[in-house]
N, C-alpha and C positions, 0 to 999 in steps of 0.2 A: 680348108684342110683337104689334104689330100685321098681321094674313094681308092677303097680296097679294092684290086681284082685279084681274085685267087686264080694259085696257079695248080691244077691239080695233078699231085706226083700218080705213078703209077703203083698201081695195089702192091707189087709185089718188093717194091721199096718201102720199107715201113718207117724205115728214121733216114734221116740225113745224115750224112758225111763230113768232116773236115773238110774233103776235099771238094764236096759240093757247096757248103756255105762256101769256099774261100772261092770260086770259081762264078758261084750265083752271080745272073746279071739281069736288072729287070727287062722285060720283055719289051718286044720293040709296041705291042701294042700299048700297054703302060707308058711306055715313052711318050709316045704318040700324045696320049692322053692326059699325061700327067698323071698318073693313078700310080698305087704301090703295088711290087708283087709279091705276094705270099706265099710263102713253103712252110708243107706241114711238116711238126718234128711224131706229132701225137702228140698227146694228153694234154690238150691244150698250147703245146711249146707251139710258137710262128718265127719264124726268119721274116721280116716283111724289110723288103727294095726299093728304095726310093726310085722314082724317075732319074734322078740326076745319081744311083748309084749308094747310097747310103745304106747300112746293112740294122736293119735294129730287131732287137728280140721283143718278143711280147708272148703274156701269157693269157687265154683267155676262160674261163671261169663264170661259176654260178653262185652269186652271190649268198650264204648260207643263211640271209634272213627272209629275203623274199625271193629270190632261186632268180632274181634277172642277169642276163648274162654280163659282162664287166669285163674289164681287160686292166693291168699292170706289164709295166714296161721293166724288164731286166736289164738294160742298158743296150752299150751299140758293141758292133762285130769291126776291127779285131781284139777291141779290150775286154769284151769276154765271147771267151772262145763257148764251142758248143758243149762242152762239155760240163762249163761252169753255170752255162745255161739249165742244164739239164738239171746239175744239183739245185737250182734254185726252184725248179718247176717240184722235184721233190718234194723239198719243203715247203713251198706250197702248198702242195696237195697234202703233206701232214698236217698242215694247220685245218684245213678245210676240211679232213676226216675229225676233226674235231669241232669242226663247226664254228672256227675265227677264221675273219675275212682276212687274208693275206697282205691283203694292199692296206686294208685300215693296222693292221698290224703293223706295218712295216713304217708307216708314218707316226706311231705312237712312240714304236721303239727311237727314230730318231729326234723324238721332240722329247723322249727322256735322256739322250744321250747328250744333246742341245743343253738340257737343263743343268747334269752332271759336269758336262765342260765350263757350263758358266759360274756353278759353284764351286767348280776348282781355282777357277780363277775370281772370284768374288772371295779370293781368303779376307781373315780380318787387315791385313798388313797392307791390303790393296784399296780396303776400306773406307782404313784410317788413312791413307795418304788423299783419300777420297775427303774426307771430311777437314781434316786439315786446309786443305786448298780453299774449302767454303770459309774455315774458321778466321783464314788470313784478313779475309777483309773486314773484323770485328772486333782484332785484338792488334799487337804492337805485333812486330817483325819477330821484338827478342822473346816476346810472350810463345810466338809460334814455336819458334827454337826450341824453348824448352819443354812445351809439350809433345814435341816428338821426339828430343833427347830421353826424356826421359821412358817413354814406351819404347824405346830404342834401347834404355838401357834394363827394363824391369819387365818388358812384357811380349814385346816380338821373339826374342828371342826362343819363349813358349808357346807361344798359340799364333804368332805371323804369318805362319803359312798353311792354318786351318781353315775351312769352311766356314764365312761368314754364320751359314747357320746350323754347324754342328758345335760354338759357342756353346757354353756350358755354364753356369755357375759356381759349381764344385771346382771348377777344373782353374776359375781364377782365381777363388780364393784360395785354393791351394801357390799359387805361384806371388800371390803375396802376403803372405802368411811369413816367409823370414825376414819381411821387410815390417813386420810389425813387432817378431820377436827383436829384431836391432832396434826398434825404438822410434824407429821414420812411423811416426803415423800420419803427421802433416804428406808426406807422401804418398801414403795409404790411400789418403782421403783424394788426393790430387787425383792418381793414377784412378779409384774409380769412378770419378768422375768422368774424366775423359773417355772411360771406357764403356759407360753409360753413354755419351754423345755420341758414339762412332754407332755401335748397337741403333739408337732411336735413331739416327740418321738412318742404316740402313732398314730399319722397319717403315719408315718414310718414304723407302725408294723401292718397297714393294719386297725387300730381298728377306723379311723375317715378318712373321706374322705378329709376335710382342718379341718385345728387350726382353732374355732370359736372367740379365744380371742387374733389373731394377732394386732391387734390395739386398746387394751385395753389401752394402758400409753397414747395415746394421750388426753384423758379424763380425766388425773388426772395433779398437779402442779407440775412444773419440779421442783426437789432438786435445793436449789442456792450449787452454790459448794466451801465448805470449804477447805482450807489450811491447813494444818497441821501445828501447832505451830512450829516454830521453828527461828533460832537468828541473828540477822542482821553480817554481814563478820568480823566488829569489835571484834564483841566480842567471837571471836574463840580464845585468848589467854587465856579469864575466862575461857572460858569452859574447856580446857586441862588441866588447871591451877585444876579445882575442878577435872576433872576425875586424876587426880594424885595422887591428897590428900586424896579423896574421899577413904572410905571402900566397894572396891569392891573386888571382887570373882578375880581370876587370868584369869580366863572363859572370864569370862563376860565386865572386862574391854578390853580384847585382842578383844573380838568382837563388841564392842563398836569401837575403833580404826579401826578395819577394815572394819567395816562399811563405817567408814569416808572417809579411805584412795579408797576402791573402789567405792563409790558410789552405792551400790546397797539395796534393799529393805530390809526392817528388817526382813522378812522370808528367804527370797532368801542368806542372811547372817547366822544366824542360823543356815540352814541347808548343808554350804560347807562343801561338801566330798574331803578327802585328793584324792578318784581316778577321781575328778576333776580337781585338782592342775596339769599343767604340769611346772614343774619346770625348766627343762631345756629352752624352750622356753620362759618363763616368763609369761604366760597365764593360767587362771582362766577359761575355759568351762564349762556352765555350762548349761544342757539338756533342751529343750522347757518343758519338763513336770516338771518343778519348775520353770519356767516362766511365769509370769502374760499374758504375751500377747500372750502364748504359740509356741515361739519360742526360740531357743539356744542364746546363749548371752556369749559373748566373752571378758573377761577384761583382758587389759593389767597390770602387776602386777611391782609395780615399786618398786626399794632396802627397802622403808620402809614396804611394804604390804607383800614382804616376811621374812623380819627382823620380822613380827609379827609371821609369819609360824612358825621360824627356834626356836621362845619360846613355839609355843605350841603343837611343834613334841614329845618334852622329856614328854610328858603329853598324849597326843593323836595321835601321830603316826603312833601306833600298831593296833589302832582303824578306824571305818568309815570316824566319823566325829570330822571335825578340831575341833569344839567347842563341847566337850562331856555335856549331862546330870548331873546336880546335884546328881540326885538321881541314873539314870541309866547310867552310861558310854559312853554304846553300840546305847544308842541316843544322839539326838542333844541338846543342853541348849532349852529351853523353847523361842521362838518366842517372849515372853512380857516381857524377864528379862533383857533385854535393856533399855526399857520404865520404868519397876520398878526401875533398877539402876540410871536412871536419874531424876526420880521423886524424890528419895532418898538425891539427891545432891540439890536439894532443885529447881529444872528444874520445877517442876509438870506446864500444863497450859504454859510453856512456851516454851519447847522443848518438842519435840518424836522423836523415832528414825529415822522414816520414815522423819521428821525436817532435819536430818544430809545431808539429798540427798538435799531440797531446799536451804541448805546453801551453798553448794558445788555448786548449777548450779547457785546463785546470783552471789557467787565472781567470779566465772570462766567467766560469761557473764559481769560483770565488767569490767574483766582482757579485754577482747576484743577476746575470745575466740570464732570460729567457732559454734555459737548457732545449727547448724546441729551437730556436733560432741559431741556439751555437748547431746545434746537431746539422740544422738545414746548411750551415755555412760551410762546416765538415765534408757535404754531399752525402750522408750516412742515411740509410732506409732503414725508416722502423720499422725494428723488429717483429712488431704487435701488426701480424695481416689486415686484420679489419679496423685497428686505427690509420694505417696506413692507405685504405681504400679512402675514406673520409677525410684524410687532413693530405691537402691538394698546397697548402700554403707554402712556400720558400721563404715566408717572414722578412724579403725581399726590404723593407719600409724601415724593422727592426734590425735586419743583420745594417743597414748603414749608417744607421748610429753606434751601435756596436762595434763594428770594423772601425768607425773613426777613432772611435775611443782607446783598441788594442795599439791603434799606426800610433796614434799620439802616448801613450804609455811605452811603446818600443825606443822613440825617441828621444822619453823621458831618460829612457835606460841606457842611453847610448851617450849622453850629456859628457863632455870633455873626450869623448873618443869618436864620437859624430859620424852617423850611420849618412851612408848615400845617399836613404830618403827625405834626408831632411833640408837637404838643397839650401844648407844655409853657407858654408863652406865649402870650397873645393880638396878635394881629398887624394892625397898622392895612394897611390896602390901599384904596388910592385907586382911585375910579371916574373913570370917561373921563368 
């Protein structure tokens, strides 16, 4: 660092000039030396010169808690002139007649100004795109979609561009309060959700001390909870009966079937990867992160659920996924072309696909079937917390006698209209 030599003005100068900052040049003995020269302004004010010509202000001072002397720097000459110097030397010494340190002042004030600028910008809107981006790698593409259409449609538009944490309570449930008088509570319940994850995310990330809107739903009407249409044990011979005759895709009837035959949910269908299949053992694995309840999930695969395999290896094999893309291959069929094909058969309002799992757990709990075991084939978490700590079982031994018995009852049901998985017949199926 470069040593002070002062340059001392004459008494009868007592402040510096424009014309002498703008003129000041360090001394050739500074030069010489490498040292700075310094011009007094009073009251602390210094012009200090670098060897190589540099003009900088500083102000020097007596610390107001133990009186050691200190120095803060007002910046360089010509971006501020002398006069802006001076006002600053002012206020300085007004703080210091008050007995705050000027330079700790001034570092406060810009580490609250720091903090103001990052809360403007830490609205909730910046958040939740924040949180979003994490949630992608844990739900479906189209799962994402809608949870930011829908804040996009019911909640940015009010609080988007507030202060992560001048969030309120009051101030949400006010903005979905006519979305309960319309009757959307399932929406209600969606949106506070989401709006709970963005909040604990950012309490997470330091930027809120607690979620202010953790107990926001108990405020608003629970959803009653609907059933998904779907068809009493009877009449699983119509239905085979129509998916036979019915003009479907070769796709999309084989996943329709296997749907039925395993039991599982109309995404979680869709999306089987042939490097989930293990074929030798007769099990279907399939990863918590394409599971609803985000855990792995285990089906046993019984002769007619791989009879449906062994039709749509010469098709998709080579590929990901067992049930390829309309349009692109290299993806899965579309998640709703289930529901479209059965609307189509003239189901609409009365089956879904998601329908084909409650039809499977009536007749099986009919049959007098292990209700633990239908439940576990389901993937369904018990409700009951501390039975559910304790019962570790997937009934894995019972769901495959079980599953045998629905493939073979499906089959029964399909007799003179002959389901794919019964690999007894080959079966003409028209494409769209």
């Amino acid at each position: 660092m470069e040593k002070v030599e002062k340059k001392r003005r004459d008494t009868s100068c007592d402040r510096l000039s424009d014309s002498k900052v703008k003129t000041a040049k360090p001394s050739e003995e500074a030069k010489a030396k490498g040292t700075m020269t310094t011009l007094l302004d009073g009251d602390g004010l210094e012009l200090r010169i670098t060897a190589a010509g540099s003009k900088l202000w500083a102000f020097k001072y007596s610390k107001p808690v133990d009186k050691k002397r200190t120095n803060m720097s007002f910046g360089t000459y010509p971006e501020i002139f002398l006069s802006q110097a001076r006002e600053r030397r002012r206020e300085a010494r007004a703080l210091l007649a008050q007995g705050i340190d000027p330079k700790l002042h001034r570092e406060e004030q810009i580490a609250i100004a720091k903090a103001e600028q990052e809360s403007s910008q830490n609205t909730f809107e910046h958040m939740a795109a924040k949180w979003l981006d994490l949630k992608r790698h844990s739900v479906t593409e189209e799962y994402a979609k809608d949870s930011w259409r829908s804040l996009e449609m019911y909640v940015l538009p009010f609080i988007g561009s507030v202060p992560i944490d001048e969030i309120r309570a009051p101030k949400v449930i006010e903005l979905l309060r006519p979305l309960e008088a319309d009757g959307k509570l399932e929406t209600v319940r969606r949106l506070c959700q989401r709006v709970n994850e963005i909040l604990d995310y950012s309490v997470n990330h330091g930027l809120l001390v607690a979620n202010p809107c953790s107990a926001i739903r108990k405020v608003f009407k629970k959803p009653t909870k609907k059933h998904m249409p779907t068809l009493k044990p009877d009449e699983l011979p119509l239905l085979m009966a129509d998916i036979a005759n019915g003009r479907l895709e070769h796709a999309t009837r084989c996943q329709i079937e296997w749907s039925l035959h395993t039991l599982v949910r109309p995404g979680e269908s869709a999306g089987t990867r042939w490097d989930e299949i293990d074929m030798e053992a007769r099990v279907w694995n399939i990863p918590e992160d394409r599971m609803k309840m985000d855990r792995p999930h285990r089906v046993p695969l019984t002769p007619q659920a791989l009879s449906l395999l062994e039709r749509m290896k010469p098709i998709s094999g080579h590929r990901p996924f067992v049930f390829p893309g309309r349009r692109d291959p290299l993806e899965h069929i579309n998640d709703q072309s289930a529901n479209a094909a059965l609307k189509r058969l003239g189901y609409g309002g009365r089956l879904v696909a998601h329908g084909l799992r409650s039809l499977g757990s009536t007749t099986l709990n009919e049959q007098g079937f292990n209700p633990d075991a239908i439940e576990a084939a389901l993937a369904h978490a018990d409700e009951n917390e501390i039975r559910r700590a304790y019962n570790r079982s997937d009934y894995f031994e019972q769901r495959i006698k079980m599953m045998g018995w629905w493939s073979d009852h499906i089959e029964k049901a399909s007799q003179g209209n002959l389901s794919l998985a019964s690999g007894q017949r080959a079966l003409k199926v028209v494409g769209n």
